[in-house]
C-alpha positions, 0 to 999 in steps of 0.5 A: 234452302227455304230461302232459295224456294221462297225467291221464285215463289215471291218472283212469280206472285210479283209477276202474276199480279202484274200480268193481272192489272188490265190495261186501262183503255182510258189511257189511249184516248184524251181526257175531258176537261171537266169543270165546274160550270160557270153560272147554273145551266138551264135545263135543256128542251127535248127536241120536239118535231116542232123545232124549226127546221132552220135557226139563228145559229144554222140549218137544224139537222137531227140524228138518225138511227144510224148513231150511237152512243157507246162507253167502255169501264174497267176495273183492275181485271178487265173492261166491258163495253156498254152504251145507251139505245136511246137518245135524241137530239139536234145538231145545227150546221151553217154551210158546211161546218158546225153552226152556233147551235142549238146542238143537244143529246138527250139520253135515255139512261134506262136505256144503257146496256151492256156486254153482260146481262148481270152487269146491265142490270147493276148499271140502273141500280143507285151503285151507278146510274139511279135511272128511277131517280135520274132517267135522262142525261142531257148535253148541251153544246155552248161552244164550237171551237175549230181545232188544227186538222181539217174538220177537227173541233174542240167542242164545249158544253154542259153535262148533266147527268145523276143530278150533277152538271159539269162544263165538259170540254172534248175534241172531235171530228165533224164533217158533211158526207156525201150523203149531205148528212153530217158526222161527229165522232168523239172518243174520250175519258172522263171521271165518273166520280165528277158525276157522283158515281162512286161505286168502288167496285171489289176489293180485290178487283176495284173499278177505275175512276175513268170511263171511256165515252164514244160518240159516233153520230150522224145527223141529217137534215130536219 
């Protein structure tokens, strides 16, 4: 008799933890490869309104306020959404695709929000980001790479970000607008523990490893 109540009591604890194992949105997107960067990366300048409007690599464009830089974590019960306020950056374009460069976002990491207040907060704290420590995050653009759909790149660069640089490989879509303004929308996962965030989370609800980053940007002529 014990043994005929104790079956469902098992069944149903199975089922309830696997209907409480979020779904991972780093699953649905591509992931980024992230290596160790060939030689030490310079670091990178701030763009400056003394940038010259044109350049070796194509006709200077920065973003607008219309971009946005947003991430989605998970842990085992759920996601967030978050993003970043502030940032600035140049794009080069030569005729109507990508230019050589120079292509750079630089972030203001005290900048990151979130769909939580609480969680915002923790965001900035040494468990994730250290913005007193690190308040910027920079990628640099090194390598444009057209892909096979139309305006579809396989863009290449350096991420410096907590005090680690890594080479960062990921595909987007780049293309002119109507406008003459210039898009580029990326969606893709990476592992914050290549950048030194180890923060494990709850035991009994861990964060995951991977985070989702999303990059819609538009850049208008300097």
């Amino acid at each position: 008799m014990k043994m005929k109540l104790l079956l469902p009591t098992l069944a149903a604890s199975a089922a309830f933890a696997f209907v409480s194992c979020a779904e991972n949105p780093a699953d649905n997107v591509p992931k980024a490869d992230v290596t160790e960067p060939a030689e030490e990366a310079k670091p990178a300048e701030e763009p400056t309104s003394s940038t010259p409007a044109e350049t070796s690599g194509g006709v200077a464009y920065v973003f607008t306020p219309a971009s946005t830089i947003g991430f989605v974590g998970s842990k085992v019960t759920g996601s967030h959404e978050g993003g970043f306020k502030k940032f600035n950056g140049n794009f080069s374009v030569a005729g109507d695709k990508p230019g050589a460069g120079p292509h750079t976002i630089v972030i203001d990491m005290n900048s990151v929000w979130s769909d939580n207040e609480k969680l915002t907060g923790h965001l900035k704290s040494a468990d994730f980001f250290e913005v007193e420590t690190y308040p910027k995050s920079t990628f640099t653009v090194t390598g444009v790479e057209p892909g096979e759909e139309p305006d579809s790149y396989k863009l290449s660069g350096t991420l410096e970000m907590h005090g680690t640089t890594k080479a960062i490989a990921f595909p987007a879509m780049v293309k002119k607008t109507a406008s003459g303004d210039v898009s580029l929308d990326a969606e893709f996962a990476i592992n914050r523990k290549d950048f030194g965030i180890d923060y494990p989370g709850k035991a009994d609800d861990l964060i995951r490893d991977e985070v989702v980053i999303k990059l819609a940007m538009v850049a208008a002529p300097k």
